[in-house]
Backbone of each chain as ProteinMPNN parsed JSONL, in Angstrom:
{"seq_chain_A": "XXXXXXXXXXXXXXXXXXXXXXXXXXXXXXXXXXXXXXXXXXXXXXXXXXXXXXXXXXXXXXXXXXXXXXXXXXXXXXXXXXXXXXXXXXXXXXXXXXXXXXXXXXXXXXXXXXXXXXXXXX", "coords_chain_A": {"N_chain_A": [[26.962, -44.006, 29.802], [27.919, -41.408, 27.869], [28.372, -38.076, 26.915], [28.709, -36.822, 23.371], [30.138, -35.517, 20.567], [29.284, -35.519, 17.287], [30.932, -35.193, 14.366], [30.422, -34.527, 10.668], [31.384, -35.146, 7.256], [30.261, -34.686, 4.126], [30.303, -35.898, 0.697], [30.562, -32.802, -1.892], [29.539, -33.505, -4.129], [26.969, -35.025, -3.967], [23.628, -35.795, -4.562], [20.547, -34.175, -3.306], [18.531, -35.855, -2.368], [19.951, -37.925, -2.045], [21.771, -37.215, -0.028], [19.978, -36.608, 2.198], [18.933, -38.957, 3.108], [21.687, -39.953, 3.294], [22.589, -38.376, 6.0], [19.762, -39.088, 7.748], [21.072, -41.866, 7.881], [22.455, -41.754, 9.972], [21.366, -40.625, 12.365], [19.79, -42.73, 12.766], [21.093, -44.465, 13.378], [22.453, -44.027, 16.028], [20.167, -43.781, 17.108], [18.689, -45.811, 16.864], [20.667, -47.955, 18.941], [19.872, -47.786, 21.3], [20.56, -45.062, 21.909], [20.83, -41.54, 22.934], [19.518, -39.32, 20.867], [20.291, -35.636, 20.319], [20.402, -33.274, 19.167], [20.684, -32.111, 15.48], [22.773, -30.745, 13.463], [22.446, -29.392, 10.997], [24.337, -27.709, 8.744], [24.515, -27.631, 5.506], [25.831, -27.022, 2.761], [29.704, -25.817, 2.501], [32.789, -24.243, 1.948], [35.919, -25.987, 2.343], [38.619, -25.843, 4.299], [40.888, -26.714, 2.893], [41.908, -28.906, 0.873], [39.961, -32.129, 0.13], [40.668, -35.338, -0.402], [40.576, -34.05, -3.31], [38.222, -32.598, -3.161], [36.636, -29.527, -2.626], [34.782, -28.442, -1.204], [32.284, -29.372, 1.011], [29.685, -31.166, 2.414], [28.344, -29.927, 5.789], [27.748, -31.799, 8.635], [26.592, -31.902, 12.352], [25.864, -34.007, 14.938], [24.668, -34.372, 18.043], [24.913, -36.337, 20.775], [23.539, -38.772, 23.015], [25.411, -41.374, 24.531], [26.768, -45.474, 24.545], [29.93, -46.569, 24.181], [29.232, -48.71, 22.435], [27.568, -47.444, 20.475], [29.394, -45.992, 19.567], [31.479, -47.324, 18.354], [29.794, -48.761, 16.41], [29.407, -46.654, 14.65], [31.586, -45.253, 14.458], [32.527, -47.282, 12.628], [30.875, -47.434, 10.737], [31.126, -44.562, 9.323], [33.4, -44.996, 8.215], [33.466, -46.721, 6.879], [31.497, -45.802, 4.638], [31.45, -44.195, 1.592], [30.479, -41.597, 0.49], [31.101, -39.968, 2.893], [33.135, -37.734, 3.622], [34.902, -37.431, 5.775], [35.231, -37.357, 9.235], [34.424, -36.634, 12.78], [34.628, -37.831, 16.035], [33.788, -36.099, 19.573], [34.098, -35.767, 22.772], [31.051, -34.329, 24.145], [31.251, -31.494, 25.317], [29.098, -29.496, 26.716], [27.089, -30.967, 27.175], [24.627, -30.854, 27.253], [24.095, -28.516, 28.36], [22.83, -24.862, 28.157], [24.656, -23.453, 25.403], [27.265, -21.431, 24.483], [26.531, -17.969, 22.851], [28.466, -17.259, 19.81], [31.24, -16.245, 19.874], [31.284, -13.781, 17.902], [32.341, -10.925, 17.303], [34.444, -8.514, 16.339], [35.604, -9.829, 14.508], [35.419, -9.756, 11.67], [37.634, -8.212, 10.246], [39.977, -9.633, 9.807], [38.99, -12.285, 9.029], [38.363, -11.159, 6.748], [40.195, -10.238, 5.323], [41.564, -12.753, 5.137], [40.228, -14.009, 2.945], [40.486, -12.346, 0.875], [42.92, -12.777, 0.329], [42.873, -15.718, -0.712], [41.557, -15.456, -2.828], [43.49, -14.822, -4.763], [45.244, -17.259, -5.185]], "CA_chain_A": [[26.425, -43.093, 28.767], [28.369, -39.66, 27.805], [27.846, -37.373, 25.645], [29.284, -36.765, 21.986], [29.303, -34.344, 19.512], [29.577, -36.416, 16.253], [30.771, -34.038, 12.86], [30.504, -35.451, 9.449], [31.228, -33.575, 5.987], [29.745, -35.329, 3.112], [30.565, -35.286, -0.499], [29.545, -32.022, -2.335], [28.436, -34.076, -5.128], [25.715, -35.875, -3.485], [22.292, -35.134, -4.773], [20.133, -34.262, -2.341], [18.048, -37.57, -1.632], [21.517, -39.184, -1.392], [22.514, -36.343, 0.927], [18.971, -36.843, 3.206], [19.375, -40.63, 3.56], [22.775, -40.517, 4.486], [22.162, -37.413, 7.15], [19.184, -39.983, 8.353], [21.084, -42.973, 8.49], [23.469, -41.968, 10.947], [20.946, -40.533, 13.202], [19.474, -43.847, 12.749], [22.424, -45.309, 14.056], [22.442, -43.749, 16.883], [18.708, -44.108, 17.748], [18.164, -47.579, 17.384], [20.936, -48.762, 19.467], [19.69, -46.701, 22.455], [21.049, -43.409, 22.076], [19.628, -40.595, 22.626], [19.977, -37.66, 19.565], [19.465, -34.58, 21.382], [20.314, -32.575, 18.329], [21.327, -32.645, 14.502], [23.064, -29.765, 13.329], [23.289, -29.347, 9.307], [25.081, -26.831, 8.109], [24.918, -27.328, 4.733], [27.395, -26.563, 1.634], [30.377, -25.008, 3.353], [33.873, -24.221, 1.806], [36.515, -26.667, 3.043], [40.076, -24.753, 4.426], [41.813, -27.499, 2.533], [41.18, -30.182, -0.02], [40.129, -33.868, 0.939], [39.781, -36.304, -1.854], [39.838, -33.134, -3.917], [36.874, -31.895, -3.168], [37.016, -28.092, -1.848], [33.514, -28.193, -0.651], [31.622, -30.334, 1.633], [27.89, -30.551, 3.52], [28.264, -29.997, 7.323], [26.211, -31.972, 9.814], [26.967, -32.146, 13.231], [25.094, -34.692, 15.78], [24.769, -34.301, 19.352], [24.082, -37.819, 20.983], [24.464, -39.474, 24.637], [25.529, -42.911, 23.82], [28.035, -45.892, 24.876], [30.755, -47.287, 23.318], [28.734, -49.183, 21.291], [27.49, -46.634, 19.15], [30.867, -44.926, 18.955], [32.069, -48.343, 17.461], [29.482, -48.858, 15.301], [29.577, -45.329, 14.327], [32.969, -45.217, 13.33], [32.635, -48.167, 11.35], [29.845, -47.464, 9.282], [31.473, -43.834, 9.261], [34.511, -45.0, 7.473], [32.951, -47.571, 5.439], [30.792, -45.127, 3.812], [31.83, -43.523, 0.659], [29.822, -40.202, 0.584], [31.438, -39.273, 4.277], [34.625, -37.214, 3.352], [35.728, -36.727, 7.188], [34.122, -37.185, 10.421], [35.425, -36.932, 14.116], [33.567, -37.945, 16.988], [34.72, -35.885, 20.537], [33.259, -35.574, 24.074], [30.358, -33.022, 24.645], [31.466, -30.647, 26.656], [28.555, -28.758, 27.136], [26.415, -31.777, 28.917], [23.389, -30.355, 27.238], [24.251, -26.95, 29.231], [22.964, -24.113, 27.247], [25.765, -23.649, 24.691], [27.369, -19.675, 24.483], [26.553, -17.688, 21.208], [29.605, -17.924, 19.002], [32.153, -15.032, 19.308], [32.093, -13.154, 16.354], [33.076, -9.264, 17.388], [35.584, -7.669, 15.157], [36.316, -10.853, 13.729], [35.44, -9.218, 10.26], [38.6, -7.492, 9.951], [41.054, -10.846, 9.811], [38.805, -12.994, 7.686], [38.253, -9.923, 5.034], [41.781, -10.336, 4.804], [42.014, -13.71, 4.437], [39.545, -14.287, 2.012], [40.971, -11.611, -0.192], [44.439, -13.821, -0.198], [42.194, -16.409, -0.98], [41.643, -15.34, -4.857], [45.097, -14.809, -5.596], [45.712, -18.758, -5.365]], "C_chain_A": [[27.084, -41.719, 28.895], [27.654, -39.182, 26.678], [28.622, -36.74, 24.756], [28.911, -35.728, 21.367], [30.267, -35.058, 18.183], [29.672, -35.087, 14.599], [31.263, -35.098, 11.573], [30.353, -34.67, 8.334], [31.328, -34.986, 5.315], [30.098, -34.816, 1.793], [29.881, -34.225, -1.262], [29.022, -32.258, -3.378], [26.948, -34.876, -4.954], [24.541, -35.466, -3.751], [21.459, -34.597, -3.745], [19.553, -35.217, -1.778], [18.839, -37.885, -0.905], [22.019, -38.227, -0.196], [21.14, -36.32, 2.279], [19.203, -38.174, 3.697], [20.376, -40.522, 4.272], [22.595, -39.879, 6.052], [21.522, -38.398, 7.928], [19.632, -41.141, 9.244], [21.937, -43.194, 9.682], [22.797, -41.614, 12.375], [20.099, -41.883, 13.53], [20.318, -45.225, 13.8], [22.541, -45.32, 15.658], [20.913, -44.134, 18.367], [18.285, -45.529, 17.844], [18.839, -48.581, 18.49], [20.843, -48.215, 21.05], [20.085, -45.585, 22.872], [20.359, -42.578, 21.996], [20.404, -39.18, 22.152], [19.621, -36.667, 20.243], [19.209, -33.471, 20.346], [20.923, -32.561, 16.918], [21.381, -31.292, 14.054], [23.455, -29.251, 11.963], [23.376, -27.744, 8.857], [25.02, -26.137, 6.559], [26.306, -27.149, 3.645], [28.552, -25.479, 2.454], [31.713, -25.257, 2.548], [35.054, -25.175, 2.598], [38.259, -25.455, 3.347], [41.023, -25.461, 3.267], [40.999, -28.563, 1.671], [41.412, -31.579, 0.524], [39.351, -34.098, -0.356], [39.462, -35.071, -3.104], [38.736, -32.859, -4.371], [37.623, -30.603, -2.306], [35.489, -28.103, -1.594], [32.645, -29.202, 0.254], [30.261, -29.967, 2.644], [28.297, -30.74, 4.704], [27.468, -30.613, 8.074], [26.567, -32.676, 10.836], [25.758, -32.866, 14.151], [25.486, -34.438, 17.292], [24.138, -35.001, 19.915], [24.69, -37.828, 22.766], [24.117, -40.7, 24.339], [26.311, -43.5, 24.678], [28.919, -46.022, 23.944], [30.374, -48.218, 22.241], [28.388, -49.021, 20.29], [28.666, -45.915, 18.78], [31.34, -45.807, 18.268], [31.369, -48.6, 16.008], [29.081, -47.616, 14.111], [30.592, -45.091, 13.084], [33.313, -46.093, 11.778], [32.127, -47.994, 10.291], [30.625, -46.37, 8.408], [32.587, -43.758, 8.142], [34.291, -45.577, 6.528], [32.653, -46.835, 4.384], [31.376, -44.021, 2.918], [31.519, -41.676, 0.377], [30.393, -39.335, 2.091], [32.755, -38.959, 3.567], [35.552, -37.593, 4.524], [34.509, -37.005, 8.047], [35.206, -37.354, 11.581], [34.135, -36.911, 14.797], [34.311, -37.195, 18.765], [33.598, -35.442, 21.348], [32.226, -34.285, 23.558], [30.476, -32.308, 25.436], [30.44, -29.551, 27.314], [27.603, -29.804, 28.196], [25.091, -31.413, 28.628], [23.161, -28.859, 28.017], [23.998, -25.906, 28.132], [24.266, -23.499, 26.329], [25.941, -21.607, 24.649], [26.962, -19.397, 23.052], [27.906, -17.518, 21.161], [29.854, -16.645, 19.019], [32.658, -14.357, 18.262], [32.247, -11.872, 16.404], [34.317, -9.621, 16.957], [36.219, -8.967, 14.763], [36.369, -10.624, 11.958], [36.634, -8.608, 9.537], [39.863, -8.687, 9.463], [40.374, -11.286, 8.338], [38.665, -12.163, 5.973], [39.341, -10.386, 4.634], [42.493, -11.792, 4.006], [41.92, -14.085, 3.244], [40.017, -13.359, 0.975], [42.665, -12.29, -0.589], [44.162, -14.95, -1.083], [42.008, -16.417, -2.629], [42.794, -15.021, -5.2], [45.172, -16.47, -5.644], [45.305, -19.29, -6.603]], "O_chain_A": [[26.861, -40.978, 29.852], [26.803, -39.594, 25.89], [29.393, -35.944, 25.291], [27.851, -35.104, 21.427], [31.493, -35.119, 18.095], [28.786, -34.432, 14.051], [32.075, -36.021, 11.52], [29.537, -33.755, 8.223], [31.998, -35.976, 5.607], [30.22, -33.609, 1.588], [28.68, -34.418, -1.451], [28.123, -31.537, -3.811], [26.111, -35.174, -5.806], [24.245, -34.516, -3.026], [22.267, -34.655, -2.817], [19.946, -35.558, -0.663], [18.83, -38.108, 0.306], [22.781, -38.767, 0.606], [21.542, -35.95, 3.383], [19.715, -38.334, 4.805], [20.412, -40.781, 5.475], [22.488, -40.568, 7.066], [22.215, -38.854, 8.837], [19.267, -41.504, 10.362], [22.162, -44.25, 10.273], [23.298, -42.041, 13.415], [19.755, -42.011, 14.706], [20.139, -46.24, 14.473], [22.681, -46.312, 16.374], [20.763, -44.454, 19.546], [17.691, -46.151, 18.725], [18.275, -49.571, 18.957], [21.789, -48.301, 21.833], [19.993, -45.15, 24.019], [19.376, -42.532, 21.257], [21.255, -38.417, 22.61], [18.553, -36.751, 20.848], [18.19, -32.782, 20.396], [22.008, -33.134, 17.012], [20.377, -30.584, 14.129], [24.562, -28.759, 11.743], [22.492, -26.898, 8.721], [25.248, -24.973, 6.231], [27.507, -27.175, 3.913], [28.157, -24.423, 2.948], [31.941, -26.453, 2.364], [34.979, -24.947, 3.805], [38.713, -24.567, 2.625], [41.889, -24.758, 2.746], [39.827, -28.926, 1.773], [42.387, -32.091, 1.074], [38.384, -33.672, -0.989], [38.41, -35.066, -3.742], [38.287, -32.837, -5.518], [38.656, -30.593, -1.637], [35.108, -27.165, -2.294], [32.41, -30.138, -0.51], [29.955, -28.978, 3.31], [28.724, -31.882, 4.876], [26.38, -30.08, 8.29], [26.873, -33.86, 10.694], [24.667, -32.298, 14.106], [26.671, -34.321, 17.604], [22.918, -34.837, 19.932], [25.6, -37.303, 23.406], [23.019, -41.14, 24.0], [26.775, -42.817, 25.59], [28.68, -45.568, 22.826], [31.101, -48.467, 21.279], [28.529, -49.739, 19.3], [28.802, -45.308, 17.717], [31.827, -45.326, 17.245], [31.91, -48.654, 14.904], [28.581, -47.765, 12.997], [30.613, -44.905, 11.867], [33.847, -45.894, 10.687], [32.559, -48.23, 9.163], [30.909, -46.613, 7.236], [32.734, -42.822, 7.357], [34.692, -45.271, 5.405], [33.243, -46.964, 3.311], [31.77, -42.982, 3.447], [32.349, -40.802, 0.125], [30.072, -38.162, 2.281], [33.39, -39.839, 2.987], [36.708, -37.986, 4.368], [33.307, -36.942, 7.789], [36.315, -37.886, 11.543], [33.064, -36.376, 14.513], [35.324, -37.763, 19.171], [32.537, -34.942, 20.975], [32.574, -33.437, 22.736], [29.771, -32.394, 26.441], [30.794, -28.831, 28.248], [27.394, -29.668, 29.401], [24.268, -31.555, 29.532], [22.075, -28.294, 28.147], [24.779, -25.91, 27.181], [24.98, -22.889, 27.125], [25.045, -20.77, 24.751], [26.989, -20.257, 22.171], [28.593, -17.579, 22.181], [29.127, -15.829, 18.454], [33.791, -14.255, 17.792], [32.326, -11.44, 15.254], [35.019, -10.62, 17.113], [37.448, -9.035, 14.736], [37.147, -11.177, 11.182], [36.619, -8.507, 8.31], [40.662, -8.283, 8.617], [40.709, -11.017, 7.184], [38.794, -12.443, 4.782], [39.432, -10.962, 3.55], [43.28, -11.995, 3.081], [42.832, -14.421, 2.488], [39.822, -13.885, -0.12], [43.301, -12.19, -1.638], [44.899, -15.241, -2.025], [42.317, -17.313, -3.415], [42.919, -14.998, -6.424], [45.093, -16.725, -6.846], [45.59, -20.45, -6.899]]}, "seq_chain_B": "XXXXXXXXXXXXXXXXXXXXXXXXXXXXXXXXXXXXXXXXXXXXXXXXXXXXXXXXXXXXXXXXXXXXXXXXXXXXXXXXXXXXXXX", "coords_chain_B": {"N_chain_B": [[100.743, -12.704, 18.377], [97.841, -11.281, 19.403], [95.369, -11.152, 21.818], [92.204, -10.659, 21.157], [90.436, -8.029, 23.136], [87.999, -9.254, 24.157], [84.504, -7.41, 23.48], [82.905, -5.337, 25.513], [80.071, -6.0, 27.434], [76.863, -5.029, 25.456], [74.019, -4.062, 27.25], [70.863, -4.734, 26.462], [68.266, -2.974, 25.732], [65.387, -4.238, 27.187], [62.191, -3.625, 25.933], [59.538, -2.61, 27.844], [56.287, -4.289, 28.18], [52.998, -3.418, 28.604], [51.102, -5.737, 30.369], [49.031, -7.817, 28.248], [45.239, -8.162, 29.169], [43.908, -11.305, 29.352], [41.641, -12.499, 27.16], [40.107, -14.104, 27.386], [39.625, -14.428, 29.737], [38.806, -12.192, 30.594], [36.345, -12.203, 29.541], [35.262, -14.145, 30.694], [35.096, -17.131, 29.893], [34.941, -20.607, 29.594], [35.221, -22.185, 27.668], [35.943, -22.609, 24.473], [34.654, -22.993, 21.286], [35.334, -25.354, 18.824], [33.578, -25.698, 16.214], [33.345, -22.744, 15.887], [34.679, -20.923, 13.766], [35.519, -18.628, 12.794], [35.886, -17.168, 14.78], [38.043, -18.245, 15.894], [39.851, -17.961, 13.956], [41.014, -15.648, 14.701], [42.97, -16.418, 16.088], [44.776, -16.588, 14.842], [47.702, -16.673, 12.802], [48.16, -15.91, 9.478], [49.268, -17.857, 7.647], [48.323, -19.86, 9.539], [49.324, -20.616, 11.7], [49.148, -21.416, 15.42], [48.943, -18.697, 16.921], [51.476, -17.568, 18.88], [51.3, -16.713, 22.776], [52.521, -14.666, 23.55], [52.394, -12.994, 22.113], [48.768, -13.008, 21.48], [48.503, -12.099, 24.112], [46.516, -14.293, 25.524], [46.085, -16.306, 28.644], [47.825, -19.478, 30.136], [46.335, -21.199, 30.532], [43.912, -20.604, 28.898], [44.926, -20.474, 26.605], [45.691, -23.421, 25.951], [43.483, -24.518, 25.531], [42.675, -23.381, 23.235], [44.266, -23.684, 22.059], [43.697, -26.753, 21.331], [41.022, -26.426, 20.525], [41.665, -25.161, 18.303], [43.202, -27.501, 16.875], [41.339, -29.091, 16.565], [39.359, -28.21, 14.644], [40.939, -27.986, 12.913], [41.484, -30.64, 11.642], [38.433, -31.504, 10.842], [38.664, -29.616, 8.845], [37.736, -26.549, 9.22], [39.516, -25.172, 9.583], [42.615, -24.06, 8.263], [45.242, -25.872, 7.991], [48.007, -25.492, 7.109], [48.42, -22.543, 4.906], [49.14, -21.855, 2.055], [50.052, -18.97, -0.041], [51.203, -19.361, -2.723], [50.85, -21.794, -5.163]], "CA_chain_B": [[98.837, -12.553, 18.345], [97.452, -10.304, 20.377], [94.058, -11.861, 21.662], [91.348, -9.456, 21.146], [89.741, -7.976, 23.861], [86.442, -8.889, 23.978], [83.916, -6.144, 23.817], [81.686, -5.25, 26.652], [78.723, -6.651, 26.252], [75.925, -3.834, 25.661], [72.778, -5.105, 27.788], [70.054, -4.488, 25.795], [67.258, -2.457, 27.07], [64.375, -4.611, 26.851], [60.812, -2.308, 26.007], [58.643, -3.045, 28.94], [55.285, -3.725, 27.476], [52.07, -3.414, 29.844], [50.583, -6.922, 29.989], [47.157, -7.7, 27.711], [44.914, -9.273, 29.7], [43.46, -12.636, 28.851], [40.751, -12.187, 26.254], [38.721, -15.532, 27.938], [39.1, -14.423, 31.517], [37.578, -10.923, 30.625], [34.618, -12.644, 29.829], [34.937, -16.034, 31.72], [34.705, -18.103, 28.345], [35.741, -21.509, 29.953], [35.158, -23.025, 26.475], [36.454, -22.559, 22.946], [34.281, -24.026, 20.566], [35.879, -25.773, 18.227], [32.908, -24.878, 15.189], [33.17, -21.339, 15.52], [35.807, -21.334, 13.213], [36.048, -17.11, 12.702], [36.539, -16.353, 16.398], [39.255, -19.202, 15.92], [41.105, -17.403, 12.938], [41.387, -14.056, 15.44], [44.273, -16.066, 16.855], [46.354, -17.418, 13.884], [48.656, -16.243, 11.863], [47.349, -15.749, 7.839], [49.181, -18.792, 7.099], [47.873, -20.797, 9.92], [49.956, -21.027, 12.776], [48.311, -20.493, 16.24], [49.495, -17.097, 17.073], [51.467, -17.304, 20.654], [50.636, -16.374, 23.839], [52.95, -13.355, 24.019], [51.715, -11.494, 20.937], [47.612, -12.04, 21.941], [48.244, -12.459, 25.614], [46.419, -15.191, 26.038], [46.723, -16.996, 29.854], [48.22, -20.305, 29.596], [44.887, -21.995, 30.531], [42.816, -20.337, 28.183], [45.925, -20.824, 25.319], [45.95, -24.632, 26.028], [41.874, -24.709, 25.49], [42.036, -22.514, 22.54], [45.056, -24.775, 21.044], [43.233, -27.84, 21.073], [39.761, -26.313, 19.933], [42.114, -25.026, 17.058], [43.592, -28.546, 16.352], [39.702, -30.145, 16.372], [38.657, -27.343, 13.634], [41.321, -28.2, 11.358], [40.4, -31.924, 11.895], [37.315, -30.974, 9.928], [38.297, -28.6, 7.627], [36.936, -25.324, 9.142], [40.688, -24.055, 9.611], [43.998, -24.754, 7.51], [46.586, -26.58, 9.014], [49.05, -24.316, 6.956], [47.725, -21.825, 4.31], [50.058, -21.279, 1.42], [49.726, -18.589, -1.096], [51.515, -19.782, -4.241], [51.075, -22.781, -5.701]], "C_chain_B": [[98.638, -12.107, 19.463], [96.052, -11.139, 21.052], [93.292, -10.595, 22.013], [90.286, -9.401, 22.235], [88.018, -8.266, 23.857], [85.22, -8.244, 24.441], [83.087, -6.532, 24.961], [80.645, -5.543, 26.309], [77.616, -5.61, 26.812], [74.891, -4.396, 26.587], [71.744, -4.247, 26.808], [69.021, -4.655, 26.006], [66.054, -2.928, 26.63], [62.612, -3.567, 26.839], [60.211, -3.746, 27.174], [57.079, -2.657, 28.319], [53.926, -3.989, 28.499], [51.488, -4.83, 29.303], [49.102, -6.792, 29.378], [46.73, -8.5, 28.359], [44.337, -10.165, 28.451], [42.198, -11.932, 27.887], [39.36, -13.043, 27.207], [38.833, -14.73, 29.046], [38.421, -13.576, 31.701], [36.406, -11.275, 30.771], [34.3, -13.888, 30.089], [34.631, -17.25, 30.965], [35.729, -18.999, 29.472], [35.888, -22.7, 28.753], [34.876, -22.531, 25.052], [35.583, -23.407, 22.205], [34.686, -24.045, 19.652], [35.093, -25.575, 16.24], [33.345, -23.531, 15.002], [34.634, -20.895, 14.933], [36.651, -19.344, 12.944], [36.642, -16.428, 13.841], [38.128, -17.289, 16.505], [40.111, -18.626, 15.136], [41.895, -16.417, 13.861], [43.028, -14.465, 15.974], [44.974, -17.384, 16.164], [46.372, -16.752, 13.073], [47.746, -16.429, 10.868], [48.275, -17.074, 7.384], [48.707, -19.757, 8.103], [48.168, -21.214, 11.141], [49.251, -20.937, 13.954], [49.356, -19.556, 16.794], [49.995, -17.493, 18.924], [51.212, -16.452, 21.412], [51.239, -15.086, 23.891], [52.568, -12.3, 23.052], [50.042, -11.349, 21.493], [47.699, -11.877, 23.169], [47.33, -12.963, 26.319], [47.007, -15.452, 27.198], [46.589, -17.834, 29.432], [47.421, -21.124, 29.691], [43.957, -21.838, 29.195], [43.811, -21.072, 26.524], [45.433, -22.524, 25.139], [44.27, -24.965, 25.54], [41.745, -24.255, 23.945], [42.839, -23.867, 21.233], [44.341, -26.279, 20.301], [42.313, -27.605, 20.128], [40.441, -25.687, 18.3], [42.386, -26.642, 15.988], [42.143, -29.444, 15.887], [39.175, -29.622, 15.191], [40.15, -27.918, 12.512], [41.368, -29.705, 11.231], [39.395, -32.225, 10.423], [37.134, -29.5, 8.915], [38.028, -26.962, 7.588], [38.196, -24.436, 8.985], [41.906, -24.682, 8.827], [44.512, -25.142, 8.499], [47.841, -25.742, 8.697], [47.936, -23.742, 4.899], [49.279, -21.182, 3.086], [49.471, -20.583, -0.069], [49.848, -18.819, -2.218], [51.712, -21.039, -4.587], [51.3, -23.412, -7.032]], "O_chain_B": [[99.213, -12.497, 20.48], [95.828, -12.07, 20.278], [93.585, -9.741, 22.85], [89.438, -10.277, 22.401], [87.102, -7.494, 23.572], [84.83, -8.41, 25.596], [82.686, -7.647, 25.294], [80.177, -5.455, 25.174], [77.4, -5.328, 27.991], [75.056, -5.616, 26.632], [72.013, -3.085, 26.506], [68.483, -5.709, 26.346], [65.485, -2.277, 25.754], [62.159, -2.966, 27.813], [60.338, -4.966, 27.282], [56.632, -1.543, 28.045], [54.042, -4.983, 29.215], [51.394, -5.086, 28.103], [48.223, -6.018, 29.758], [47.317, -9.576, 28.476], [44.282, -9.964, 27.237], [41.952, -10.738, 28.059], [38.216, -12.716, 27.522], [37.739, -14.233, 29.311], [37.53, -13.589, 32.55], [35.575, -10.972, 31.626], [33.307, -14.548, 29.784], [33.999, -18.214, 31.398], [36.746, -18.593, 30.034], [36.468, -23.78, 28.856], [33.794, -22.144, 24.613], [35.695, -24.612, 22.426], [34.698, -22.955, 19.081], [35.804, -25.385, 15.254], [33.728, -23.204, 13.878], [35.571, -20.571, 15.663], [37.832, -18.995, 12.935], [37.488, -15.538, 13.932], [39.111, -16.916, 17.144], [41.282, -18.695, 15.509], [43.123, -16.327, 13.851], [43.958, -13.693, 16.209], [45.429, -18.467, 16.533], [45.421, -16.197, 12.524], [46.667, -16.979, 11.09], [47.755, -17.441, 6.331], [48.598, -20.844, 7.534], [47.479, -22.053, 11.723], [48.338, -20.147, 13.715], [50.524, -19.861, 17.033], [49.239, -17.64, 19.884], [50.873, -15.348, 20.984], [50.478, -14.215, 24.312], [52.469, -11.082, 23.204], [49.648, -10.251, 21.886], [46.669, -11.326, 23.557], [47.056, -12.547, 27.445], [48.187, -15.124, 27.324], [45.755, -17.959, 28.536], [47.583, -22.064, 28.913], [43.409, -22.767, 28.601], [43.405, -21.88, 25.688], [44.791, -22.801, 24.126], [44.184, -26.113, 25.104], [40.77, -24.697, 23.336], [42.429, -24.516, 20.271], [44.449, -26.705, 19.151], [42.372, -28.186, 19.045], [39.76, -25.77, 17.278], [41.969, -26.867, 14.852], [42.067, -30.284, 14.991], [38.489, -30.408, 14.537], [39.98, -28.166, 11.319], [41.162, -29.859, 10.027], [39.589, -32.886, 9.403], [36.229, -28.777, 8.498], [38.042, -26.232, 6.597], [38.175, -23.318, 8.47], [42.044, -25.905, 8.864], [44.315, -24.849, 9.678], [48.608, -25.326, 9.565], [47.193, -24.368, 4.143], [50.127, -20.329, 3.348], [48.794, -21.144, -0.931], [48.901, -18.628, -2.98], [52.822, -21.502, -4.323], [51.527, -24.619, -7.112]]}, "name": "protein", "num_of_chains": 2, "seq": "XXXXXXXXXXXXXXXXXXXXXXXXXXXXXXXXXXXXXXXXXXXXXXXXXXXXXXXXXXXXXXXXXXXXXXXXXXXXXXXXXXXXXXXXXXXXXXXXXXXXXXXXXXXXXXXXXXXXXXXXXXXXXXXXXXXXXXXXXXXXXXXXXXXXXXXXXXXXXXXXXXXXXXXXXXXXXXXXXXXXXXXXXXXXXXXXXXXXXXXXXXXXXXXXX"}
């Protein structure tokens, strides 16, 4: 058993129902075949850097599981099967359940201003 | 034919620039997370590149940590892979 941190961006057309179910069924996935979810991390509507399947927008929702190989298989599978999943990667947990740092954002305001103002010229 | 002397070669006086330290080792960050996608821009280029080690002065530990957690974010979207203005 390790531990995973499972990310999955969903189509931004998805109603919401269709966008609860799926969210569900993957923690579903995880839970029934003895994994244990420690945390589910949705995000929400979020700008994509780049277009997939042209879409420029997609829902965020990150899982944080300790599983085997079994759920990473049947994970992936369903993962890819499924139409409403744009993208997903599954990669070690490196925190281990270790309190996680807050997220470095000093003077990071000064870059992305910038970007994002390149951003409407396109 | 004469063969032309060839010039002395100037050496060329490299600027000596005081080293930056590490950004991570200042504050002992042994892990880049790969979400936090704004602290991730700080060290790429505006079209996308990751910015080398000798412009932020990054150490080559922390670089190699930061590289990856860059490559995992554009993976998923949070960062371009390359960023072009005119299309």
């Amino acid at each position: 058993m390790k531990d995973y941190e499972c990310a999955v961006i969903f189509a931004p057309t998805l109603a919401a129902e269709v966008l609860a179910s799926s969210t569900k069924r993957y923690a579903d996935i995880i839970t029934s075949r003895g994994g244990e979810l420690k945390e589910t991390d949705n995000w929400g509507k979020r700008s994509l850097a780049y277009e997939i399947n042209y879409h420029r927008e997609g829902f965020y929702c990150f899982y944080h599981f300790k599983g085997g190989a079994e759920i990473l298989n049947e994970l992936t599978r369903q993962l890819r099967i499924d139409e409403t999943v744009i993208r997903h990667m599954i990669v070690r947990d490196e925190f281990k359940g270790r309190p996680r740092p807050e997220p470095v954002r000093e003077g990071a305001e000064v870059e992305t201003v910038h970007l994002e103002d390149a951003e409407e010229d396109v | 034919m004469g063969r032309v002397k060839p010039k002395p070669k100037v050496k060329k006086e490299r600027q000596i620039r005081s080293r930056r330290p590490c950004k991570f080792c200042k504050e002992h960050i042994d892990y880049v997370d790969y979400k936090d996608d704004k602290h991730l821009r700080r060290f790429m280029t505006e079209r996308g590149k990751i910015t080398p080690r000798r412009i932020t002065g990054t150490c080559a530990r922390h670089q190699r940590i930061l590289a990856a957690a860059i490559k995992r974010a554009r993976i998923i979207a949070l960062v371009p892979f390359v960023r072009e203005y005119y299309r």
